[in-house]
VOGU-3710 file (C-alpha; in Angstrom, 3 decimals, decimal comma):
1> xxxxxxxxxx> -32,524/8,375/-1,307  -32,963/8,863/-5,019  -35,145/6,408/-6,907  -32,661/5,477/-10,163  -34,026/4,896/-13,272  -31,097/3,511/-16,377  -31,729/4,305/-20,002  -30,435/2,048/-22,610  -27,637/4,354/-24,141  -26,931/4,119/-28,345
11> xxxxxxxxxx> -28,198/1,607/-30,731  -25,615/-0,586/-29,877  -26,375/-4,071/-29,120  -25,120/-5,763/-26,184  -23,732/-3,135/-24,591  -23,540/-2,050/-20,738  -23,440/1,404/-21,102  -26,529/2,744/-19,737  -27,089/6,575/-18,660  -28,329/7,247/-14,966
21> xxxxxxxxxx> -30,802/9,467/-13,557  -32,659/10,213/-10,644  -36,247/11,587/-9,828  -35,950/13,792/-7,089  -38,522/12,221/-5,508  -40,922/9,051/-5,068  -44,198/10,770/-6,154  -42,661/11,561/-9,578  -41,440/8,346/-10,057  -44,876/6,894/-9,438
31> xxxxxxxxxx> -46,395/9,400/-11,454  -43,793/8,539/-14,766  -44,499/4,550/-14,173  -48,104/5,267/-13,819  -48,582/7,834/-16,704  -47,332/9,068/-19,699  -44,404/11,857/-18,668  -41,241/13,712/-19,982  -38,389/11,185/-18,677  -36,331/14,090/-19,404
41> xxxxxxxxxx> -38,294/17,062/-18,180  -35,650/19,484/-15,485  -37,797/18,545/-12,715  -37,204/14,612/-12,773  -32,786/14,819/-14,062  -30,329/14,586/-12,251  -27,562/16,821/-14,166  -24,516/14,948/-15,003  -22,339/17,669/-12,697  -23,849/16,018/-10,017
51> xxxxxxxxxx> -22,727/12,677/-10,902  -19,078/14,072/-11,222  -19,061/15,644/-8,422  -20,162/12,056/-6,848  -16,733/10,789/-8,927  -14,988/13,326/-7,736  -15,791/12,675/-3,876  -15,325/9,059/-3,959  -11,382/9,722/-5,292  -10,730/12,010/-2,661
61> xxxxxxxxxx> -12,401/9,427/0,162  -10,375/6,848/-1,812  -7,084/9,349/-1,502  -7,664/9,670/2,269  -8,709/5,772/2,900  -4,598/4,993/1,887  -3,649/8,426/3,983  -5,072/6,866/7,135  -3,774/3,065/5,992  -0,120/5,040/5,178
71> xxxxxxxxxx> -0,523/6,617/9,040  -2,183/3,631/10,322  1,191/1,022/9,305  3,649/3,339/10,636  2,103/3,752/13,818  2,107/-0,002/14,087  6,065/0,141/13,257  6,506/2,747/15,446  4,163/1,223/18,481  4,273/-2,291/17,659
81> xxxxxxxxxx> 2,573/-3,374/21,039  -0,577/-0,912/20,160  -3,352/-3,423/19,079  -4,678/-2,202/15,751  -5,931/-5,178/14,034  -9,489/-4,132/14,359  -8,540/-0,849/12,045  -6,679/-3,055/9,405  -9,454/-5,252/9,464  -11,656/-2,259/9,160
91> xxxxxxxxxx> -9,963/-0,584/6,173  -9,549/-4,114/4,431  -13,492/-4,188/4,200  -14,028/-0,928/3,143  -11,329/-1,053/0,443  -13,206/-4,726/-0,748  -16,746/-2,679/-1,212  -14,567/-0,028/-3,771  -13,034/-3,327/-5,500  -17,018/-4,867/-5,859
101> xxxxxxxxxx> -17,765/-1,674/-7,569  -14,559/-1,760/-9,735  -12,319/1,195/-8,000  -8,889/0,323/-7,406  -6,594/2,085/-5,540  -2,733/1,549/-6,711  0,661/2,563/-5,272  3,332/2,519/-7,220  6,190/2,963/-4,418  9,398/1,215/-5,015
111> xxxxxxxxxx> 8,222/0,227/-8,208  10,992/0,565/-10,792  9,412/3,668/-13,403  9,148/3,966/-16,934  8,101/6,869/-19,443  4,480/7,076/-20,132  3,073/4,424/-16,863  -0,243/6,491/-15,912  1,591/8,493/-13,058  2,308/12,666/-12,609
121> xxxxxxxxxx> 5,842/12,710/-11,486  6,249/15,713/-9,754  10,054/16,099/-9,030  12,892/13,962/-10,710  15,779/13,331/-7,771  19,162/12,258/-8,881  20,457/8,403/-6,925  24,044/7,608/-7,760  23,265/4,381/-6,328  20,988/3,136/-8,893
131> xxxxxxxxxx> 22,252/1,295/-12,182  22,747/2,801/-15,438  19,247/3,937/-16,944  17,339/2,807/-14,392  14,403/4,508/-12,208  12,289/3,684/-9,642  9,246/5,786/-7,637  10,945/6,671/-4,202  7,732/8,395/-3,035  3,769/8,249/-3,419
141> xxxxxxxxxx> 2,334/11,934/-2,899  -1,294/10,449/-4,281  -1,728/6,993/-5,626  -3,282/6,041/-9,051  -6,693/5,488/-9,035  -8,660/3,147/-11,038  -12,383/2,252/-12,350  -12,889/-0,955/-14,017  -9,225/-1,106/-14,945  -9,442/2,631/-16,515
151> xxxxxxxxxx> -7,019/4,998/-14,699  -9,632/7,903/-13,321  -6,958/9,416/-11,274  -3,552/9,561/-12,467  -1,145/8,919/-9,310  1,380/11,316/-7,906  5,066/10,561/-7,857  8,435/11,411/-6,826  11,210/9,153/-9,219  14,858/8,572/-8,807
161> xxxxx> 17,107/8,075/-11,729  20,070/6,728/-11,798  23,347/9,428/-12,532  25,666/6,831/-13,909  26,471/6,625/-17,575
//
């Protein structure tokens, strides 16, 4: 593991917003507490593509996590004697440690759909059964992902709209 050390970021007061960074090792983070160093010498940073490629990995594990939850529920409406409470249970905790760290993971399906909601609509379908002007999302290719309430991933739709006038 990488020790962490946080920098206060700006001159701002009160703020949260600290910038990460890792020594690559114990000895020279025993060696910075212990004596004057370069914080920011290339041996001891971490550089910041690492850390998105860190964001990056946990949206695709968070992508896959409602894949398997997706397969998982209609398996249990297809099979309803198979016992599969232990893998519900299962995903429930997992998806509470990504809530305690502020990710979010949000599906929009069924939900009726407006211009500009935080979504990629990838195909339009026409529904002559739906009411003048409305639309709804019909399918979830990827769901909306979120990190303290900020959309990191924008979710992946399919939308019908209604063809009467």
């Amino acid at each position: 593991m990488i020790p962490k050390v946080r920098i206060k970021e700006g001159p701002s007061e009160g703020s949260d917003d600290f910038i990460f960074f890792g020594f690559k090792n114990n000895s020279l983070l025993k060696d910075c507490m212990t004596k004057p160093c370069q914080l920011f010498h290339p041996d001891n940073v971490i550089p910041v593509n690492d850390f998105n490629n860190g964001f990056k990995l946990t949206i695709s594990f968070c992508v896959e996590m409602w894949r398997l939850e997706k397969r998982l529920k209609k398996l249990k409406e297809e099979q309803p004697s198979v016992d599969l409470s232990a893998f519900f249970d299962q995903m429930e905790r997992i998806k509470d440690l990504f809530i305690r760290e502020g990710i979010v993971v949000k599906d929009y399906l069924e939900q009726g759909y407006k211009e500009g909601i935080s979504l990629r609509v990838l195909h339009f379908e026409d529904d002559p059964t739906l009411p003048a002007g409305y639309a709804k999302i019909v399918e979830t290719i990827r769901p909306t992902i979120f990190y303290n309430e900020k959309v990191i991933f924008h979710g992946e739709v399919v939308v019908a709209k209604s063809t009467q006038k």
